[in-house]
C-alpha positions as CSV (number, residue, x, y, z in Angstrom):
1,X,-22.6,12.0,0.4
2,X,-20.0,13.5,-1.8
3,X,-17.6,13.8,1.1
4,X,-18.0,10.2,1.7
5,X,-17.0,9.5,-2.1
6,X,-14.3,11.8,-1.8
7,X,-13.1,10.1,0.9
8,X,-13.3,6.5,-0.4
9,X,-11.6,8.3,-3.4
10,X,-8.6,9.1,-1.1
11,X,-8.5,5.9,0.5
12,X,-8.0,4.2,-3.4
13,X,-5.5,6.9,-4.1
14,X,-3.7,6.1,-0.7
15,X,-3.7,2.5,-1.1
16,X,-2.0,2.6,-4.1
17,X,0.2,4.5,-3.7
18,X,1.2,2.5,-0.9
19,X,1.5,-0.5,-3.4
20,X,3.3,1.4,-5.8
21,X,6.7,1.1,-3.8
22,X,8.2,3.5,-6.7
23,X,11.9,3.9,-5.6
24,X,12.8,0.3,-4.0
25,X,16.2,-0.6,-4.2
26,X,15.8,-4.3,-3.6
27,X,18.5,-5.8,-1.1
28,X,17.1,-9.2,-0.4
29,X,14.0,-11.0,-1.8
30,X,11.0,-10.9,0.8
31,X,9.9,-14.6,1.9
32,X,6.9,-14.4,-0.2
33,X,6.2,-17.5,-2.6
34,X,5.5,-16.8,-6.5
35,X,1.5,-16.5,-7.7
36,X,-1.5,-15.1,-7.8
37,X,-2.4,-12.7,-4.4
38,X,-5.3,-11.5,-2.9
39,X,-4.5,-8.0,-0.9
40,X,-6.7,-6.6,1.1
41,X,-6.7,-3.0,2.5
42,X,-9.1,-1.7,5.5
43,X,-8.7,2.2,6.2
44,X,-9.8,4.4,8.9
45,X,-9.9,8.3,9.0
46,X,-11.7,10.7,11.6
47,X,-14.1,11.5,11.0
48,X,-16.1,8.8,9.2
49,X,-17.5,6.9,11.9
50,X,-19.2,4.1,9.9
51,X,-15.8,3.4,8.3
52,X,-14.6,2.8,5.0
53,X,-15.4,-0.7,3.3
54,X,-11.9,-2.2,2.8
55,X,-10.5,-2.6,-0.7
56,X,-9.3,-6.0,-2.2
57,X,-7.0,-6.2,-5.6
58,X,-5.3,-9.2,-6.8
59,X,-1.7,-9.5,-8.4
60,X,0.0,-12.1,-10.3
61,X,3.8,-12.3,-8.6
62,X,6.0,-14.1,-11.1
63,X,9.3,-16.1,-9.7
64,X,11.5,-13.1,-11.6
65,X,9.6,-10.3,-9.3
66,X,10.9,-11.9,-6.0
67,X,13.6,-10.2,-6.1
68,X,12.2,-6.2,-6.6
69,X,10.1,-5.1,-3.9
70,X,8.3,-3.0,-6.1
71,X,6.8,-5.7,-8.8
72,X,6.0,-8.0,-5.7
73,X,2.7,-5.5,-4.6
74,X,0.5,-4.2,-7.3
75,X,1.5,-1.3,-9.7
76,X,-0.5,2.2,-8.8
77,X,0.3,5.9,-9.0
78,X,3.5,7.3,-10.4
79,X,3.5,10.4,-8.4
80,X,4.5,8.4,-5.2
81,X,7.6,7.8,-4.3
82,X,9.4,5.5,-1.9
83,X,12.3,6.4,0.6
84,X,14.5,4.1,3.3
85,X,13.1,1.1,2.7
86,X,14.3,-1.2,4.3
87,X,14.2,-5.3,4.4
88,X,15.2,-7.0,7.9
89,X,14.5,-10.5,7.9
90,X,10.7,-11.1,7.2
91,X,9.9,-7.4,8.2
92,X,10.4,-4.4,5.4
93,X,9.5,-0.8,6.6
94,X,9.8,2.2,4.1
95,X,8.7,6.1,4.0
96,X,6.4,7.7,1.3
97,X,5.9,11.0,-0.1
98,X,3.2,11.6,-2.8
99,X,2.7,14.7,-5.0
100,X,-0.2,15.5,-7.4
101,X,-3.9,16.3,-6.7
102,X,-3.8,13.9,-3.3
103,X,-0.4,14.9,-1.7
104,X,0.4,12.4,1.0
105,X,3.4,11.6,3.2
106,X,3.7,8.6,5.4
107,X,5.3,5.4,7.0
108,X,4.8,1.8,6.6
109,X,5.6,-2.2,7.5
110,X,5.3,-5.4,6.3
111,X,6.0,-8.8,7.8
112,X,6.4,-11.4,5.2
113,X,5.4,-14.9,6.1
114,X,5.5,-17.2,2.9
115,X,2.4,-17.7,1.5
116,X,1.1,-14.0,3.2
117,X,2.1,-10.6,5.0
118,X,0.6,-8.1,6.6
119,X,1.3,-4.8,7.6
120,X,0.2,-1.5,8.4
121,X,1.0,2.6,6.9
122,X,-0.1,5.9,8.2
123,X,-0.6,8.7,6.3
124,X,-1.1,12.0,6.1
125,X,-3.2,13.4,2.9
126,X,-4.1,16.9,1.7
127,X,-6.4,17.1,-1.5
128,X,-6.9,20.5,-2.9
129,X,-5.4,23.7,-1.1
130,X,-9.3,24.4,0.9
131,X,-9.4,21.5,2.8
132,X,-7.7,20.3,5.6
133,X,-5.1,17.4,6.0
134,X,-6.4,14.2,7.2
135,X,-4.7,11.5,8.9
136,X,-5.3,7.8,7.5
137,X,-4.6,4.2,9.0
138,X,-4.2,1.5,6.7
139,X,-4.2,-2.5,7.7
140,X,-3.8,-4.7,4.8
141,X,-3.2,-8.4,4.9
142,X,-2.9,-10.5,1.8
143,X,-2.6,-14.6,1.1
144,X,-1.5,-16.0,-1.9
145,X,-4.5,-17.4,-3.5
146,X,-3.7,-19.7,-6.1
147,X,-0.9,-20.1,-9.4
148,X,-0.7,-17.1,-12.1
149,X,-3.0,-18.0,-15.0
């Protein structure tokens, strides 16, 4: 059981650090409309063969966070950091490298469609210097849900 926690633990620590998008250099604004967003992330990792329930946050994008890629997903770990990210018409891909407890390294996309995106990351975590690296998937989809209160 305390292999399963750790491993929803990663999953947490993965997903936002994926959201964190420390280290954007915005080029062009995403075609994402301003509000409040529901983002939802479902995971999968040998290994844990009923899966891992997915994870759902919601973030308030303002109309003056448009234009930074990082401010448009929510906020999470500052020990991640972003590389070549790039924005191609309604598709962004990027790199990530993570350093702490949980270090991770991976690659990601997103296609923006207005009022959602989705996207997938893979990553590869190692937590403590016993145990093994594990590969992740991540699918996350999100829909904006309504105006910022």
């Amino acid at each position: 059981m305390k292999t399963r926690q750790n491993l929803k633990h990663l999953s947490v620590v993965c997903f936002i650090c994926y959201v964190s998008l420390h280290g954007f250099t915005a080029i062009a604004a995403p075609n994402m409309q301003a509000g409040l967003w529901e983002i939802t992330t479902k995971s999968e990792m040998a290994g844990m063969p009923a899966g891992m329930p997915p994870v759902t946050v919601k973030q308030c994008v303002r109309p003056s966070d448009l234009g930074d890629p990082k401010k448009v997903l929510p906020q999470g770990s500052k020990e991640c950091q972003v590389n070549d990210y790039k924005l191609q018409g309604n598709s962004a891909s990027w790199r990530m490298e993570c350093s702490g407890a949980t270090q991770m390294s991976g690659a990601g996309n997103v296609t923006f469609s207005g009022a959602s995106y989705s996207g997938n990351m893979k990553v590869t975590l190692k937590a403590g210097k016993s145990n093994p690296a594990m590969t992740m998937s991540q699918t996350f989809s999100a829909r904006r849900i309504g105006d910022c209160k």
